[in-house]
C-alpha positions as CSV (number, residue, x, y, z in Angstrom):
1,X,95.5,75.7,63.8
2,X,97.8,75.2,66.9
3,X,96.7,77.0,69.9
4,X,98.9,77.8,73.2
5,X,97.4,79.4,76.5
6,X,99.0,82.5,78.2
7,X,98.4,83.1,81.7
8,X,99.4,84.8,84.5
9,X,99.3,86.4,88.1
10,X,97.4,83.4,89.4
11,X,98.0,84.2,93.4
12,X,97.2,81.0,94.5
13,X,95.4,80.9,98.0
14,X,95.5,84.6,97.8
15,X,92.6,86.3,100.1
16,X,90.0,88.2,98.3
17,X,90.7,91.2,100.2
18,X,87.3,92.9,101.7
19,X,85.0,89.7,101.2
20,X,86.1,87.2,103.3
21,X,86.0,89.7,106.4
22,X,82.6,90.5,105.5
23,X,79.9,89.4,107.7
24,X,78.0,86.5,105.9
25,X,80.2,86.0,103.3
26,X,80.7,82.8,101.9
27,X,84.5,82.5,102.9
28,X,84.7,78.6,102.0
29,X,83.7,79.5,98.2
30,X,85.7,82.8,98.4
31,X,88.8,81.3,99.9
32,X,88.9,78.5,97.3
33,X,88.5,80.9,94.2
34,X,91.8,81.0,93.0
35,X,91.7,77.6,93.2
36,X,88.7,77.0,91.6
37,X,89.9,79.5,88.7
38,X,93.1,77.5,88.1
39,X,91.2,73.9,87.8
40,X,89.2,75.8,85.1
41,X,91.5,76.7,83.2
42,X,93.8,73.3,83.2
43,X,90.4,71.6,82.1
44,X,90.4,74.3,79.2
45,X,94.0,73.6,78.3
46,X,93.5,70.1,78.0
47,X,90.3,70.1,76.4
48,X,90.7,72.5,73.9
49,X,94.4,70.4,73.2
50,X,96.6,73.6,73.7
51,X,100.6,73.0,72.0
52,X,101.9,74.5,75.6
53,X,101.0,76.7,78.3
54,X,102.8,79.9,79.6
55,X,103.1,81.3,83.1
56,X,104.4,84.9,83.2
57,X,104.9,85.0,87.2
58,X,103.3,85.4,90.3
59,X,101.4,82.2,90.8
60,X,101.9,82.4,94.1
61,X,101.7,84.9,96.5
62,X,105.1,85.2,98.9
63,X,106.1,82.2,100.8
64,X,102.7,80.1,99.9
65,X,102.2,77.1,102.1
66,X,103.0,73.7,101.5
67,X,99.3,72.8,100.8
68,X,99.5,75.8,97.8
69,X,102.5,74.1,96.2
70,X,101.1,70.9,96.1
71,X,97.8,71.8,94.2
72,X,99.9,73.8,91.8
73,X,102.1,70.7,91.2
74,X,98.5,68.3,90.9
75,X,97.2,70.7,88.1
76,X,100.7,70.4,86.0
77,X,101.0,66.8,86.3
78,X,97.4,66.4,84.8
79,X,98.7,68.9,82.2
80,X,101.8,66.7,81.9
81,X,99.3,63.3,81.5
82,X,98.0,65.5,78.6
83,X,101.5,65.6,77.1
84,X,101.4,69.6,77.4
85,X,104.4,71.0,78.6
86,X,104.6,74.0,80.6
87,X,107.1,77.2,81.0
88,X,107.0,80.0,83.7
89,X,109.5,82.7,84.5
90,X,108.7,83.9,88.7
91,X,107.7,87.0,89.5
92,X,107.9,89.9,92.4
93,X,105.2,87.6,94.8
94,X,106.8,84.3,93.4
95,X,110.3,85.3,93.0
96,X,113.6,82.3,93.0
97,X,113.7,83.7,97.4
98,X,110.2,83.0,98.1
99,X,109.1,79.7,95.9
100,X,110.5,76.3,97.6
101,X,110.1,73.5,95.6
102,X,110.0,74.6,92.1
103,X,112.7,72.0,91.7
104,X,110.3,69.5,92.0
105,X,107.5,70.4,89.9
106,X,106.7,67.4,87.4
107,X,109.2,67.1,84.0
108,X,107.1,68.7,81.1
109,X,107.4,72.2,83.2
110,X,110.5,74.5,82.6
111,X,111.1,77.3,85.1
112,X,113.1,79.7,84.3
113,X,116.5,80.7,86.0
114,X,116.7,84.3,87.6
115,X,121.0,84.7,87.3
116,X,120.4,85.5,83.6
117,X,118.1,85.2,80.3
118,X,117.5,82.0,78.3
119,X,116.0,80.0,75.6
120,X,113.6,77.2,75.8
121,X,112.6,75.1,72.5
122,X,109.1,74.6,74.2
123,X,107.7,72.4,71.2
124,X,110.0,71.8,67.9
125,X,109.6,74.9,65.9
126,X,108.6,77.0,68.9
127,X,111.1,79.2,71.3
128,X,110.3,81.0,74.3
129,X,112.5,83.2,75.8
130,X,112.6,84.6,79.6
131,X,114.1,85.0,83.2
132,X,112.7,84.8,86.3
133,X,112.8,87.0,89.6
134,X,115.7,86.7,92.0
135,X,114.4,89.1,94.5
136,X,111.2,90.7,94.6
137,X,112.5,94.7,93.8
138,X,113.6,94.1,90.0
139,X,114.5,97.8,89.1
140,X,116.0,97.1,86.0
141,X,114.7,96.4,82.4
142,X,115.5,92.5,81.9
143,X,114.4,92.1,78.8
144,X,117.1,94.1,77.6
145,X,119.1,91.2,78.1
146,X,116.9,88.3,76.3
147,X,118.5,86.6,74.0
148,X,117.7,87.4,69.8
149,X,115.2,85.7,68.4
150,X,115.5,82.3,66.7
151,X,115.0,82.5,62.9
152,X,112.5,80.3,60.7
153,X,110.5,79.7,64.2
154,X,108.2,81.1,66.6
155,X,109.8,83.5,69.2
156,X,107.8,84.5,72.6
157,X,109.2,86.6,75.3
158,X,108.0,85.7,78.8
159,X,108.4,88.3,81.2
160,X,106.6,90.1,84.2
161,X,107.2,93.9,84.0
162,X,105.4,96.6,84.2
163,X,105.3,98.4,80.7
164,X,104.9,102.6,80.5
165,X,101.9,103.8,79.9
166,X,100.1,100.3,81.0
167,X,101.4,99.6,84.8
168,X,98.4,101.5,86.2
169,X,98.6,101.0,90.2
170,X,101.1,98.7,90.1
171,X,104.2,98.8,91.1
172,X,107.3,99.3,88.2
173,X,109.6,96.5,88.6
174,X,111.6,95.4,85.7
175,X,109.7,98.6,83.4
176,X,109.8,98.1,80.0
177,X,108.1,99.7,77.3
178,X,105.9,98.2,74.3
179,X,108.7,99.8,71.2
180,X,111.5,98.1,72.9
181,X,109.7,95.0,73.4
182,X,108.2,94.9,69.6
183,X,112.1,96.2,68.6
184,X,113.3,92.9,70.1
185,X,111.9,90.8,66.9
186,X,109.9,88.4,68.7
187,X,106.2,87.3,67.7
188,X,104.4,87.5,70.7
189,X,105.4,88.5,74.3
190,X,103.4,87.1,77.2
191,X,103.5,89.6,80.2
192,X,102.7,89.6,83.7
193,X,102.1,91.4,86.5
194,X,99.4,94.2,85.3
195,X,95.9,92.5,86.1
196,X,94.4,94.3,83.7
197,X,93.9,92.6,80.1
198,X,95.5,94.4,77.6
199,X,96.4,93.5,73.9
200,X,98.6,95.7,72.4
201,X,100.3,95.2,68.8
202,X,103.4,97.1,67.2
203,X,104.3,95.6,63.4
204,X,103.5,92.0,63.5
205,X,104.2,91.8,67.1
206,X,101.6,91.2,70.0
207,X,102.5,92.4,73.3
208,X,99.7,90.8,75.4
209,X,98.5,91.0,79.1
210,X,96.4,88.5,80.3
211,X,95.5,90.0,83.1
212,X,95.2,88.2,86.4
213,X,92.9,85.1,86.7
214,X,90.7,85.5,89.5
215,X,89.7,89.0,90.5
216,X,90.7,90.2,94.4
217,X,89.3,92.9,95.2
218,X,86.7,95.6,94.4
219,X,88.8,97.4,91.7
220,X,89.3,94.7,89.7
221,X,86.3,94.2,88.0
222,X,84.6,92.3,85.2
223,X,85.6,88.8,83.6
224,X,89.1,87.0,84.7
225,X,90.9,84.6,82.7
226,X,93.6,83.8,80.1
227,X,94.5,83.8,76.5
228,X,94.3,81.1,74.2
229,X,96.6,82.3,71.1
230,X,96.2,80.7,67.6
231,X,99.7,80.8,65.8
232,X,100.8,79.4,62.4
233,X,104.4,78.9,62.0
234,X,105.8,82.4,62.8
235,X,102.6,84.1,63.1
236,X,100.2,84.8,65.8
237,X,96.5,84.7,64.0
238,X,94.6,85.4,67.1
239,X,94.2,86.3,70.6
240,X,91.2,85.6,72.5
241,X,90.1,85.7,76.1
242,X,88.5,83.0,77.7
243,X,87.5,84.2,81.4
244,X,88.0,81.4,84.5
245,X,87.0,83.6,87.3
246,X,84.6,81.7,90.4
247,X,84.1,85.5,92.2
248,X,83.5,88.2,89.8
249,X,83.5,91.4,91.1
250,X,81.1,94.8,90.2
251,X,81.5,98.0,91.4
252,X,77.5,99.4,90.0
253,X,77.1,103.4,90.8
254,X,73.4,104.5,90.3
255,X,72.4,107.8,90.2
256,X,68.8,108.5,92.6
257,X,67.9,111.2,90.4
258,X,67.7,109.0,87.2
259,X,65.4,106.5,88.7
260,X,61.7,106.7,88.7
261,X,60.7,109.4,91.7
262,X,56.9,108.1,91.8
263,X,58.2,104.4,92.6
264,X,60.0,103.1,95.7
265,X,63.4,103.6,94.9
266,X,65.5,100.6,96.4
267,X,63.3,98.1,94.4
268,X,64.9,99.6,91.8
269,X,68.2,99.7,92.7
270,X,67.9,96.2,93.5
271,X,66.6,95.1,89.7
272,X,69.8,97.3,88.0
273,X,72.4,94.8,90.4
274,X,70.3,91.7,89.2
275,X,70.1,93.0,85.9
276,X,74.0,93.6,85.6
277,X,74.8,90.6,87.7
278,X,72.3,87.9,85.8
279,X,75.5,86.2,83.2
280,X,78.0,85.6,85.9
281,X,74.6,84.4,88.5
282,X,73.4,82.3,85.6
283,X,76.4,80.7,84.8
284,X,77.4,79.3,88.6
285,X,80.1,82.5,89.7
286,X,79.3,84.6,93.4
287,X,78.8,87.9,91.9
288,X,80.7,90.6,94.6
289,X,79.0,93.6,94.5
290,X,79.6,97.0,95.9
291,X,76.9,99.2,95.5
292,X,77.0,103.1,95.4
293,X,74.0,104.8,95.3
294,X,74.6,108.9,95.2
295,X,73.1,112.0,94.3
296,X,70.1,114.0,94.5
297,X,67.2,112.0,96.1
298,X,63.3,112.5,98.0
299,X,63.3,113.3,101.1
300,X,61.1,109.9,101.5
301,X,64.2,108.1,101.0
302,X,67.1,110.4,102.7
303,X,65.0,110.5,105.8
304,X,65.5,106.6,105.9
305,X,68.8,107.2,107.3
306,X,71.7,105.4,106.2
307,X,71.6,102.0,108.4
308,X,67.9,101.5,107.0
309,X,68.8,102.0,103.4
310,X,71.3,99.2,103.8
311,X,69.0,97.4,105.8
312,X,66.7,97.5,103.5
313,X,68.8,97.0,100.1
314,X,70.4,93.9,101.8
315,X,66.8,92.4,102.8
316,X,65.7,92.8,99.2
317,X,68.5,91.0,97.6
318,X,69.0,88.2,100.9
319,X,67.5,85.3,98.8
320,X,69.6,85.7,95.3
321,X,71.8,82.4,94.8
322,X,75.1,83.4,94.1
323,X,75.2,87.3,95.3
324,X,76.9,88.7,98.1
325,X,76.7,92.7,99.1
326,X,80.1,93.5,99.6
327,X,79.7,96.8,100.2
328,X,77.3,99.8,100.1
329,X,78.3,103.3,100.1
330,X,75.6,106.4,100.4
331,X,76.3,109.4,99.4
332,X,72.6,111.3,99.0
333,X,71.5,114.8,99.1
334,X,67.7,115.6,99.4
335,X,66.0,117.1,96.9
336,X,65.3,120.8,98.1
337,X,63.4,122.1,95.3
338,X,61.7,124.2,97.7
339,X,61.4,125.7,101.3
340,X,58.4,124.0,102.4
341,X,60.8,120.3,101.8
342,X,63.7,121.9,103.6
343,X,61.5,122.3,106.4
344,X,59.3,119.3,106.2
345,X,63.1,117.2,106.0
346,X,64.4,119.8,108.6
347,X,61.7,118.9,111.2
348,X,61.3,115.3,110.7
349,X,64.6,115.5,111.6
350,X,63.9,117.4,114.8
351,X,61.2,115.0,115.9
352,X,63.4,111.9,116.0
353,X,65.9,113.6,117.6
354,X,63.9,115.2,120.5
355,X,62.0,112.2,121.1
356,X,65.3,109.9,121.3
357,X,66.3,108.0,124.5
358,X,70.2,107.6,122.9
359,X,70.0,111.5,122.7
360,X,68.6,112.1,125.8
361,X,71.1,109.7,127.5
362,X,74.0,111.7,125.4
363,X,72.9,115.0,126.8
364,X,71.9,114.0,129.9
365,X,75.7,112.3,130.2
366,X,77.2,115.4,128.8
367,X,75.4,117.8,131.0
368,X,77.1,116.7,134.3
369,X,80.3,116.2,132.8
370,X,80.4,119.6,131.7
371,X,79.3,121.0,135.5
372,X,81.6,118.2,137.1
373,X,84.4,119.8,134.8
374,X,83.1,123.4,135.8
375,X,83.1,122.4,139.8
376,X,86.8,121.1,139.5
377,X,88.5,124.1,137.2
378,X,86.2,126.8,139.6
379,X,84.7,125.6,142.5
380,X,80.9,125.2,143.5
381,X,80.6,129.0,142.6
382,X,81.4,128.6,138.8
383,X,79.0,125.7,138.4
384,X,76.1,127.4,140.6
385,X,76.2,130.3,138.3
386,X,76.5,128.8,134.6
387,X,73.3,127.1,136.7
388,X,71.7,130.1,136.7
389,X,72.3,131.3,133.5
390,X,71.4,127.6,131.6
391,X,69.4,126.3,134.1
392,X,69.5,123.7,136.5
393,X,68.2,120.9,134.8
394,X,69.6,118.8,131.7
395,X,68.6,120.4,128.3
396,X,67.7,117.4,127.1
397,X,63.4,118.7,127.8
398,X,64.1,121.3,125.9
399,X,66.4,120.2,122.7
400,X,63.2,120.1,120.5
401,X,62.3,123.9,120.8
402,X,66.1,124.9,120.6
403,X,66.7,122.5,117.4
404,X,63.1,124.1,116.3
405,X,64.6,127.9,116.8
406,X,68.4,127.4,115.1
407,X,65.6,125.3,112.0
408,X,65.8,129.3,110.2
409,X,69.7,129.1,109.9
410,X,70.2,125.8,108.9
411,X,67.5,126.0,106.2
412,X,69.2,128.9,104.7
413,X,72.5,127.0,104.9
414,X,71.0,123.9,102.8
415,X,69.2,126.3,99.9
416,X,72.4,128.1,99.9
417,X,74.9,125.1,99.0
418,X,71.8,122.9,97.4
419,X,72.8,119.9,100.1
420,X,70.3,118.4,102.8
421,X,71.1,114.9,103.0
422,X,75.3,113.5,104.4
């Protein structure tokens, strides 16, 4: 059966936003994954012999470089060497103000115009219908406007909206909503602008997000691709996803209090990351990964401090091909099951900070600012008696035995609310 491929919000050259910042990041592989994503895909099309291919906006992102235009136009003129033709409507990023050169893009690609709605016999037997972007802030609903669908053919609407109910974060230009689409009569509508896949069906029409093809940032997770569509005639048989994504992005939350107590805990944190990032490591993608690792937790592991944790998580995970730490957030609370671990946290605690040279220095520092401040505001007289009363010397001797007296209040504090860790 004949097969077309639906695609969408490509963002060429876009950055992978809180990667390529990163320290040690790989920001040659991350700054070529769109790219990398798009070459996929073309040598999909062309190998699986797809009848057309459809674009449903923002391939760019706004006002993309010369150097961005010109590897999009490469990958269509291979797809035009494979005698596949192409049609794309623009969207907000790529809209008719902010993509030069479209009017030079190789012959089997048809863009469409953003003054008003059109028709497009992509193949013989197959129409698509669609309108680009003038501007980026598209308020209105255009497919309200498309033109009816042909009959005794295929019909697909092409348009970048964001439909009720499945716009999520983004942003509601041209809204829409999935019974006016399937009210419209056409077969199959290939949306953009949601990066979230979605496959929605109303009658006999499919209302389909591909959902963008290479993941940018933390919250979009899991497999990124495009849809390869089976049709026959005037019906769509199937949909299926075929994922293209070079960085592939995991958000894994693991609870300390479900993992083994009697074992070393990070070792295990860092065997549930391999575990869930071994198919996308296996098969050649940088697995992103931000980690967060919460709850109830030993006191073994909370007295670690947060720098070591990471310190140590990274360390353990260093020599993985194809994994990169993007991120790891703490939030742990020691496990006060009962007053003699409040106090053995409590005064471990104590220790490190009595015995600390940056503490000392801090005290030290804020000591004679404080009797500087007293001298200016009331004389000598002011500072010589707060003297008297605190004493003439730093505190910092004697911040073990007042951290050890105030150790009562704050342990009832931490039974109290059931919280000892940050």
């Amino acid at each position: 059966m004949p097969t077309f491929l639906h695609a969408a919000d490509l963002h060429l050259d876009s950055p992978l936003r809180g990667l390529e910042r990163k320290e040690g990041a790989p920001s040659e592989r991350i700054r070529n994954a769109s790219r990398e994503a798009m070459g996929r895909m073309i040598k999909a099309a062309i190998e699986r012999k797809v009848s057309f291919v459809l674009l449903a906006g923002d391939i760019y992102d706004t006002e993309p470089g010369f150097e961005t235009y010109v590897f999009f136009r490469k990958r269509m003129e291979e797809l035009e060497e494979a005698g596949i033709p192409v049609a794309i409507v623009l969207g907000n990023h790529d809209h008719a103000g902010a993509s030069p050169y479209r009017e030079h893009l190789p012959g089997n690609v048809h863009v469409f115009e953003a003054s008003e709605p059109g028709s497009h016999e992509i193949i013989p037997g197959v129409w698509v219908h669609g309108q680009s972007y003038l501007v980026r802030d598209i308020e209105t609903d255009l497919s309200a406007s498309y033109p009816l669908a042909r009959s005794g053919a295929l019909n697909i609407g092409l348009l970048h909206t964001a439909l009720d109910g499945h716009s999520g974060e983004h942003a509601r230009y041209a809204p829409s909503s999935t019974g006016r689409l399937a009210h419209h009569g056409y077969d199959y509508w290939a949306l953009g602008h949601v990066h979230a896949r979605t496959v929605l069906r109303e009658g006999r029409c499919h209302i389909v997000y591909p959902g963008n093809l290479q993941g940018r940032h933390a919250r979009e997770t899991g497999p990124k691709g495009a849809m390869f569509v089976e049709y026959d005639r005037d019906a769509i048989l199937t949909v299926e996803h075929q994922a293209f994504d070079d960085v592939r992005w995991y958000r894994i939350e693991v609870d300390a209090a479900g993992l083994d107590q009697d074992a070393d805990l990070l070792p295990q944190v860092a065997m549930r990351v391999l575990a869930e990032t071994e198919e996308s490591r296996s098969a050649g993608r940088l697995a992103a990964v931000r980690i967060r690792l919460y709850g109830t937790a030993p006191a073994t592991l909370v007295d670690l401090g947060d720098d070591e944790i990471r310190d140590s998580l990274r360390a353990g995970l260093a020599s993985r091909d194809n994994l990169f730490l993007e991120k790891i957030e703490l939030d742990l609370r020691l496990m006060a099951q009962d007053v003699r671990e409040v106090d053995r946290h409590l005064t471990s605690l104590v220790g490190r900070l009595a015995n600390s040279p940056e503490a000392e220095q801090a005290l030290t520092k804020a000591w004679k600012d404080l009797c500087s401040g007293l001298r200016e505001v009331g004389g000598p007289e002011l500072e010589a008696a707060f003297k008297t009363w605190r004493g003439t010397e730093p505190p910092s001797k004697r911040v073990g035995e007042e951290l050890a007296a105030a150790l009562p209040r704050v342990r009832a504090a931490l039974l109290s609310s059931g919280k000892g860790g940050r």
